[in-house]
TILUMTOR-889915 format. One line per field, with one value per residue (C-alpha): y, z, x; residue number from 1. Coordinates in steps of 0.25 Angstrom, whole numbers. Layout:
py	c(Y:...)
pz	c(Z:...)
px	c(X:...)
num	c(NUM:...)
//
This chain:
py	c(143:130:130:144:141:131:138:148:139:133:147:151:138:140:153:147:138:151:158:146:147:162:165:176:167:156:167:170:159:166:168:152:146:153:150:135:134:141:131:118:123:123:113:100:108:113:99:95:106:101:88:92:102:88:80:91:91:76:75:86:78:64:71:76:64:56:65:59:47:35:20:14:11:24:30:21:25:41:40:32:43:53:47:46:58:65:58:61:77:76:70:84:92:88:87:103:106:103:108:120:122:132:127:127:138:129:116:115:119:110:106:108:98:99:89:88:79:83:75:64:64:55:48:62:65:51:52:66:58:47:59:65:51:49:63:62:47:54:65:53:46:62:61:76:80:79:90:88:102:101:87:86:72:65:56:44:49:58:71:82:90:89:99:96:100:92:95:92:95:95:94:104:100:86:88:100:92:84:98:94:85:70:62:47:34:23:17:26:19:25:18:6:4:1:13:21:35:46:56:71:76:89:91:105:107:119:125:127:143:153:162:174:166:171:179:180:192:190:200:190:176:171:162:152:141:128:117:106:92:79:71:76:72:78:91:94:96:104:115:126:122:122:135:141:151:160:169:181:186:174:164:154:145:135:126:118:109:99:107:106:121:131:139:127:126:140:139:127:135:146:138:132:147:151:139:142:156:154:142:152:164:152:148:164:165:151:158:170:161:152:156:151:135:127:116:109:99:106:118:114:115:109:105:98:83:78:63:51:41:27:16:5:4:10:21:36:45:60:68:77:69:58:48:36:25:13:14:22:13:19:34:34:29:42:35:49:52:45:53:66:64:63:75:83:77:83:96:97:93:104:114:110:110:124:128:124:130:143:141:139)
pz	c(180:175:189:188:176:180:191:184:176:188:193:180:178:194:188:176:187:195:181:175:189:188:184:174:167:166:161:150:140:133:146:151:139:139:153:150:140:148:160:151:142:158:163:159:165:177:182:178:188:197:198:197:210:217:212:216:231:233:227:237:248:244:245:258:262:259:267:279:287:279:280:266:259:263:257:244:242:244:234:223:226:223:210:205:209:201:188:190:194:180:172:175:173:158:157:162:155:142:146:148:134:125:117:103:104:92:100:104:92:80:67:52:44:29:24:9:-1:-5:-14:-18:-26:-23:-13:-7:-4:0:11:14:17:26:34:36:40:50:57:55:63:71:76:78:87:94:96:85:74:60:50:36:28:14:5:-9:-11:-23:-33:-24:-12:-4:0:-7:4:15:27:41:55:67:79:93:107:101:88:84:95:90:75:73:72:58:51:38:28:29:21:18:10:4:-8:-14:-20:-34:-31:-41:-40:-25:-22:-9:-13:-4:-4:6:14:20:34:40:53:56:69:69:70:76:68:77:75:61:56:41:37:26:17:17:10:-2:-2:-14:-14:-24:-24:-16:-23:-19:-7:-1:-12:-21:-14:-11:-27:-29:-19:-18:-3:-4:2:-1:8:2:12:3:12:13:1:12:4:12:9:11:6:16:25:24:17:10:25:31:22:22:38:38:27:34:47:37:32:46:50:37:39:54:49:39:50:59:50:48:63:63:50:58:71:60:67:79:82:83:82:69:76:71:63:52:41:30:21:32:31:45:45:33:33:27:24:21:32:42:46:51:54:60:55:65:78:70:75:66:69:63:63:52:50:64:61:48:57:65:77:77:90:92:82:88:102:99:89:103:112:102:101:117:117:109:114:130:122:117:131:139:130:130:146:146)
px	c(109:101:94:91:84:76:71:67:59:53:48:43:36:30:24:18:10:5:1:-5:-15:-17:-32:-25:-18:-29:-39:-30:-27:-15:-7:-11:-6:7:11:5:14:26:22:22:36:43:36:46:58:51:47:62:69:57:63:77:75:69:81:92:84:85:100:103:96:102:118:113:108:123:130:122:126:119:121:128:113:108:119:119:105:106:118:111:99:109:114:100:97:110:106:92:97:107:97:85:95:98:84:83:93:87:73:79:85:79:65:63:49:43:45:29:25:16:24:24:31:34:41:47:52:67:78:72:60:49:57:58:43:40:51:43:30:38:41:29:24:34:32:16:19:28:16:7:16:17:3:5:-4:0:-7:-3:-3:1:6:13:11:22:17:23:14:26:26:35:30:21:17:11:9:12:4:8:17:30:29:39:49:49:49:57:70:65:67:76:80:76:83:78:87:77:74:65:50:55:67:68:82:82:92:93:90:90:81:77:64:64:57:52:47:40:35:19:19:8:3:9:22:22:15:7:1:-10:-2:10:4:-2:-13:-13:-25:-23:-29:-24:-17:-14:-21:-34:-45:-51:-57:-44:-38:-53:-52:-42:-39:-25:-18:-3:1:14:22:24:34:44:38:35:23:15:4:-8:-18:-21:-31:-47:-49:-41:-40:-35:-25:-21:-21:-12:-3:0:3:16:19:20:28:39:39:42:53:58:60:66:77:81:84:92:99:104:109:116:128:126:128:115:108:106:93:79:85:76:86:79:90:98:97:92:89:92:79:88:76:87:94:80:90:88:99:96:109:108:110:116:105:101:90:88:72:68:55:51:57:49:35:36:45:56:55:70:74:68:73:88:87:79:90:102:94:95:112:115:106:110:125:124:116:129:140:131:133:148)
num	c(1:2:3:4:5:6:7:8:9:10:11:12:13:14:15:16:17:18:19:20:21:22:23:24:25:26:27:28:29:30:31:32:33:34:35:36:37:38:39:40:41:42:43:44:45:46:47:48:49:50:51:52:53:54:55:56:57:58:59:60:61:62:63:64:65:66:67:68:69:70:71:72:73:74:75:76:77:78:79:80:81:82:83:84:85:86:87:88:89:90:91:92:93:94:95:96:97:98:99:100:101:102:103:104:105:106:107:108:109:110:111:112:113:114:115:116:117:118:119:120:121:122:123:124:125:126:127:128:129:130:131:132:133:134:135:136:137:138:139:140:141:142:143:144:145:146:147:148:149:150:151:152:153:154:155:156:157:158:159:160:161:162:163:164:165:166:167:168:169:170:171:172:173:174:175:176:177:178:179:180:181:182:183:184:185:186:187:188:189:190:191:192:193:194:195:196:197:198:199:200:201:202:203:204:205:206:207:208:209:210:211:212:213:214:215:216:217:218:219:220:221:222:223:224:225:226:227:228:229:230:231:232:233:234:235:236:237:238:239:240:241:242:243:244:245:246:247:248:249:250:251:252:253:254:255:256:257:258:259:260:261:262:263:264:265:266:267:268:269:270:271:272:273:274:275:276:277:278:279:280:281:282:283:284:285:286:287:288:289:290:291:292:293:294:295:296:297:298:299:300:301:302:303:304:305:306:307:308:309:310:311:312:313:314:315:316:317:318:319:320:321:322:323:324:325:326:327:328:329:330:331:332:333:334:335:336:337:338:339:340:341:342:343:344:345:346:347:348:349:350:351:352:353:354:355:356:357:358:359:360)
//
């Protein structure tokens, strides 16, 4: 079944390399990019069956080979070959294998990320700007580009909320498991005590969304402009450039005030409407498969509390995959990658889990 599967692939894939060379297709752009796309989605699992067929052919060879008449180091050589080649054969297909498993449609997509302060007051919204500095670090180090859309700054310099895009190759695929509550233990700057207080930010990340994947008639918003407030200068407390966009339908608000013009802004408003409105529709399609066992990894349940930052003791525990690292300076510096790949990596197990119990 697996290899029926993959071949398939592999023809499909062949296909896509005879219509890519097809003057039909290169004359008409839409056609080109889809089957581009399509070629480059199969390509990491084609080049793996490739390389699995090779391996299979030699293995064959090899235990053809030892059922020769062989002096002792002959032998001894064919047979480490054939051990080599065994590991090598198990390892591609566990690597197929995940390849092969269903992909989240949003995984190539850019990012928007809004992060808010929760319990905790002050402390709160400057744990909310250490977040965004450690996923805007996080970006840099992806070589992705960070757009901030909308700031409410706290007296002491946090955010109680901030909004941004992050653009690049993978974004979503990479980020979409930091979706929830954040909690952090420290010593707040207000603490004079020198007490351990605990306090909440809330992370939500949104798929970027095409203006055909949601669709907002004219009829269905209101358009509020204000002035804007806090950093930017002085123009920018003058003018009426900042833009709020209300979906009369659902009551989902979004706004902006950090773009060059009031059109900017109301451009890069509507790009978060859509992204809420698409979540929204998202989390009514999980509700009806509630009944239905599925992984708890990326659903982007905004109340559940996914990681605990503890400054004393330079400590940072994922409570879903029960992983805890000891080098929260780093994490805090943008260095999550760790942290990403074991969440990745648990994601896979249970979906390759589920996989085979829906085979037996």
């Amino acid at each position: 079944m697996l290899l029926d599967r993959l071949q398939a692939l592999a023809d499909r894939y062949e296909k896509l390399g005879e219509l890519l060379c097809d003057p039909a297709v290169t004359a008409d752009p839409k056609r080109l990019r889809e089957y581009s796309k399509e070629q480059s989605d199969l390509e990491e699992a084609y080049q793996a069956y490739t390389e699995y067929r090779k391996v299979v052919s030699q293995l064959n060879d090899a235990k053809t080979m030892l059922g020769e008449k062989l002096d002792d180091d002959m032998r001894d050589m064919v047979k480490q070959e054939i051990d080599e080649l065994s590991a090598r054969k198990e390892e591609l297909e566990k690597r197929i294998r995940i390849l092969l498993l269903p992909k989240d449609p949003n995984d190539d997509k850019n990012v928007i990320v809004e992060i808010r302060g929760a319990a905790g007051g002050d402390e709160a919204a400057l744990f909310a700007a250490d977040l965004y500095r450690m996923y805007t670090r996080y970006a840099e180090s992806q070589g992705w580009k960070v757009e901030l859309l909308d700031a409410n700054v706290s007296d002491l310099g946090g955010f109680k909320e901030v909004i941004f895009m992050i653009s690049g190759k993978g974004a979503y695929s990479r980020l979409k498991y930091e979706s929830g509550a954040h909690r952090v233990q420290r010593i707040p700057v207000t603490e004079s005590g020198g007490r351990i207080h605990t306090s909440t930010s809330t992370v939500a990340v949104l798929p970027e969304v095409e203006e055909i994947e949601v669709e907002i008639l004219d009829k269905d918003i209101r358009i509020d402009t204000f002035c804007a407030s806090g950093h930017g200068g002085q123009s920018v407390n003058t003018t009426k450039s900042a833009v709020r966009v209300t979906h009369i339908p659902t009551g989902i608000v979004a706004t902006c005030q950090d773009g060059k013009s009031q059109n900017d802004n109301k451009q890069k408003a509507l790009q978060v409407l859509r992204a809420r409105i698409y979540e929204m529709r998202r989390q009514e399609e999980e509700a009806k498969l509630a009944g239905e066992r599925r992984s708890k990894i990326g659903t982007g349940d905004r109340s559940e509390r996914i990681r605990t930052y503890n400054f004393p003791q330079s400590r940072v525990t994922d409570h879903r995959i029960g992983l805890t690292l000891h080098k929260l300076d780093a994490v805090m510096n943008g260095e999550i990658d760790e942290i990403i790949d074991a969440l990745v990596l648990a994601e896979q197990a249970e979906l390759l889990e589920q996989e085979n119990a829906a085979i037996v």
